[in-house]
N, C-alpha and C positions, 0 to 999 in steps of 0.2 A: 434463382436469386441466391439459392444456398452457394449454391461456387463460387458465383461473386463473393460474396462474404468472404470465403474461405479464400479466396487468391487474394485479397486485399490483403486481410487482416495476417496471414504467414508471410508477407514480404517484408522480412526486417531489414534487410540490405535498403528498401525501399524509403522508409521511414529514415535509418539512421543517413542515411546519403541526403535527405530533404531538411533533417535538422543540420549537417553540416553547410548546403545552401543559403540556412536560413542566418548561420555565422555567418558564411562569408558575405553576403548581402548589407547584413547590420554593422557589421566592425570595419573599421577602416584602418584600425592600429594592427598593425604586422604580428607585430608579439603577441598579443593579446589573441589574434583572431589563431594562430599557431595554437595557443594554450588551452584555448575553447573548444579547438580542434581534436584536441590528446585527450580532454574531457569525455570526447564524445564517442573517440575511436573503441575502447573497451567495451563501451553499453553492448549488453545482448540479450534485453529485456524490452520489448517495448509494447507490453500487458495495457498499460492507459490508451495507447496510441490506438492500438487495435479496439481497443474498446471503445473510443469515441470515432472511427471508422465504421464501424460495425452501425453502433446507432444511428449514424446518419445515413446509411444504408437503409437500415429498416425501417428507420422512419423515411424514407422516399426522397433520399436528397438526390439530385440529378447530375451533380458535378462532383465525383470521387476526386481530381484532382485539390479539390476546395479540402477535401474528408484529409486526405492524406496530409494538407501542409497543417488543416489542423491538429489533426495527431503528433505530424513533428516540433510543433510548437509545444503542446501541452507536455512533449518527453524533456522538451529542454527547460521548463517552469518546473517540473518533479525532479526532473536532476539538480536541479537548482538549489532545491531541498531537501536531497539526498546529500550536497556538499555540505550546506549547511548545519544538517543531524550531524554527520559526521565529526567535522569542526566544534559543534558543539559537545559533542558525546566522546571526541578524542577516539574515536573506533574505526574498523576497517581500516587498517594501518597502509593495505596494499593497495589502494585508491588514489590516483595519480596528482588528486587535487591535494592526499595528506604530507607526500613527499616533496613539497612546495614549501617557501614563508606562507608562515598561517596571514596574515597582512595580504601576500601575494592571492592565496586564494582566496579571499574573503573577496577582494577587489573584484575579481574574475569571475565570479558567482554574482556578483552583481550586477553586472555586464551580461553574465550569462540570462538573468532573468529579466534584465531592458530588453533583450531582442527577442526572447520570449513572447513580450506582450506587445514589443512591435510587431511580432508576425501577425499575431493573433488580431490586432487592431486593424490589418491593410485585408484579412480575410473576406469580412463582414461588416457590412454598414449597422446590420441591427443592434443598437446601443445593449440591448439583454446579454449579448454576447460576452460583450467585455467584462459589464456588469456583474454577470455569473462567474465568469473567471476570476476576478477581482474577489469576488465577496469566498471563493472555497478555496483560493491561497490565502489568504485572511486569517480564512478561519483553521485552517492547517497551521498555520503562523502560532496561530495563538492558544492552539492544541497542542503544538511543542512545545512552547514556553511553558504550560502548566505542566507538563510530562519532565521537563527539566528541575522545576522548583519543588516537583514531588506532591503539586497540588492534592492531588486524589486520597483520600484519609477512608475514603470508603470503598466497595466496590459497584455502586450505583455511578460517582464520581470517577473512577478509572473508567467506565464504560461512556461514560459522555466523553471524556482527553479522549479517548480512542474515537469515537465517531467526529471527532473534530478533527483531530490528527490525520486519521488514517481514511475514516468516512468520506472526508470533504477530496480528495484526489481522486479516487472513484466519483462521486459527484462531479468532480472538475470535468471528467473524461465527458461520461453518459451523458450528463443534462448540456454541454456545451455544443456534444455532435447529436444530440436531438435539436437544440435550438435551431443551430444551423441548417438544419435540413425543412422543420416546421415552422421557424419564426416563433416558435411558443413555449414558454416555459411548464416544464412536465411535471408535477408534484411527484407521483409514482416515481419516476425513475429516478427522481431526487433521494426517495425513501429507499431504495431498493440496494441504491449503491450506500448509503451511509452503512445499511447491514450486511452488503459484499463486504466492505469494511472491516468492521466488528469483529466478523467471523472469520476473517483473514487474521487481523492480526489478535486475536485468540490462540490460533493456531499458531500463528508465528512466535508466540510470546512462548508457548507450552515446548516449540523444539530450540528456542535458542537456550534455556536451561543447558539442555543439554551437550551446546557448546565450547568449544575449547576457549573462543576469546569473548564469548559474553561478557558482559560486564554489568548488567541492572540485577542481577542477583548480589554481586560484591557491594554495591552499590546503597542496597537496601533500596531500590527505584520501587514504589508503589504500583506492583503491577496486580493484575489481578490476582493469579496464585499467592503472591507474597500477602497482600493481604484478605485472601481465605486464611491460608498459615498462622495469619497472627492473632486467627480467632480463636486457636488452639480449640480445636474442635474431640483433640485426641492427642496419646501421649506421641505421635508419629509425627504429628504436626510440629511440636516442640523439639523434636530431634533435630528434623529436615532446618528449621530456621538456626537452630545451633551449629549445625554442618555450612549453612548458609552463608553465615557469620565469619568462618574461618575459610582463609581461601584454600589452605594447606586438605582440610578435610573436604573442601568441596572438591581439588582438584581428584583427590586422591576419588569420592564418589562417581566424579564423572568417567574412571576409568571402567565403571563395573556397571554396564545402562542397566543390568536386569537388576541389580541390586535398587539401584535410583529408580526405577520404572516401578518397584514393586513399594518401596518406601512411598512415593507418591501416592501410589493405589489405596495404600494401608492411612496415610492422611485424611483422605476423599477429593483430594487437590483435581488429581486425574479424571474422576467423575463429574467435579463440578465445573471444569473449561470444558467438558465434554457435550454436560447438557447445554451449556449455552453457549457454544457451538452449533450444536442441533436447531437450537430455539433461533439462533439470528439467522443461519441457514435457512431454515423452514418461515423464519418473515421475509425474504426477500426473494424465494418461490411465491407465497402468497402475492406479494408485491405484483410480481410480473406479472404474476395471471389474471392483473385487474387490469391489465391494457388493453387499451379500446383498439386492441392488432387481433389479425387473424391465427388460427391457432398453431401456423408452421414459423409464424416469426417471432411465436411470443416460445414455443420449441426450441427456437436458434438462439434464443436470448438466453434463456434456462442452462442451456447446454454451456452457451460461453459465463455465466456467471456460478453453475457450481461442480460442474465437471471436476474441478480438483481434488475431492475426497476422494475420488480412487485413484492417485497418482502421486500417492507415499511413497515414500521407501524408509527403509532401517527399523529398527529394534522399537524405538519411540513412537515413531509415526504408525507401525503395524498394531501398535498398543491401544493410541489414540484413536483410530479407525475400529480397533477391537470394541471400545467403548462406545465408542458413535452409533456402530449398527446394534450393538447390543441394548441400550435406552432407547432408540427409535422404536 
């Protein structure tokens, strides 16, 4: 069973070739279906795909064919809102959708997301299906929307926009290719993936700082370190958000990471995405290991959902990881 897994879930060509099918099937406008095409040609990511593969595997689905058109559906609903961040957030400038009329890609992400949930509607009769997909782009929707207006004033608040935001597209994956395979909707794996989630974009939050074209630090965006920071816990704190403030001394910080890596450190910023990191990490181990599965698929699970903490690189991420094992 494990090789299955593993031959699935590595065949990207495999994936992105079934969501380009799944354009040309749906679109019937020439241009359009060209333009959705270009959208697609770049991806070389397709982490949700394989992960709703996966689960329909381990949970005992018997038609991989089924596994795979659902993965390339659910990559073409996430790029969908990958266009959309973007467009909104005005970022990722080299992204084929930003070098377009914003009009034009707006339209096209639209489109991109009708044939999305047409694939996903001709998969499966089981009305849960859809249902679930519907209701964690929804709520991803309206996890961005607060993440844009800045809703979060706390950081109890930043960590729900994050498990809505980022939670519910892991959710989309997991509980959609268990559905399909059981017919039944999972609560565990529902939980499990909101804290893949979490602890992802924790992590992601903590190395884009360190970024040349970030932008939610100039921004003042209510992420979680900005607002530890603004609890001035110490005189370091108040530096960092004065350097924050000025893009001229931020650029100039981002040149010197040990300098930045150790400013952080002397805050407590770095300790505190670290521990809870560790803490959403370690709930969605727990998670798994309440699955009514045996103990080499609930192993296969484990592996594909936190394998990432040793597959850092650079100055930052050896820092963060330095932290990690060191609070565990």
């Amino acid at each position: 069973m494990k090789t299955i897994i593993e031959q699935i879930c590595l065949d990207a060509n495999q994936i992105k070739n079934r969501m380009k099918s799944i354009i040309e099937r749906n679109i019937f406008n020439e241009h359009l279906m060209q333009l959705l095409l270009s959208f697609i040609e770049p991806k070389k990511n397709f982490s949700l795909a394989e992960s709703a593969v996966l689960h329909y595997v381990i949970f005992d689905g018997e038609n991989q064919e089924t596994a795979v058109n659902l993965g390339a559906a659910i990559e073409i609903l996430t790029l969908t809102s990958d266009i959309i961040d973007d467009l909104e957030d005005e970022d990722n400038r080299d992204a084929p959708w930003m070098k377009i009329d914003r009009s034009l890609a707006l339209s096209a992400a639209f489109s991109l997301y009708t044939a999305g949930l047409q694939s996903i509607n001709s998969i499966s009769t089981n009305p849960l299906v859809i249902k679930y997909v519907l209701k964690y782009i929804q709520d991803a929707m309206q996890g961005q929307h607060d993440d844009l207006i800045n809703k979060p004033k706390t950081e109890d608040e930043c960590l729900e926009v994050i498990k809505l935001k980022c939670g519910s597209l892991f959710a989309l994956a997991n509980v959609t290719g268990t559905l399909l395979a059981t017919g039944e909707f999972n609560k565990s794996v529902e939980s499990y993936s909101y804290y893949k989630g979490i602890f992802e974009q924790i992590s992601g939050d903590y190395h884009a700082i360190f970024k040349d074209n970030t932008s939610d630090i100039l921004k003042d965006k209510h992420t979680l370190i900005n607002l530890y920071l603004k609890r001035l816990f110490n005189k370091s704190s108040q530096e960092l958000l004065c350097i924050f403030s000025d893009q001229k001394l931020y650029s100039q910080l981002r040149l010197n990471k040990k300098e930045f890596i150790q400013k952080l450190y002397d805050s407590g910023a770095s300790q505190y995405v670290s521990v809870l990191y560790q803490l959403y990490m370690h709930k969605c181990e727990t998670e798994v290991e309440n699955l009514n599965l045996d103990i080499k698929k609930i192993k296969i699970i484990k592996k594909h959902l936190l394998n990432n903490k040793n597959n850092k690189k650079d100055d930052e991420d050896a820092e963060f990881n330095k932290l990690f094992f060191e609070l565990s």
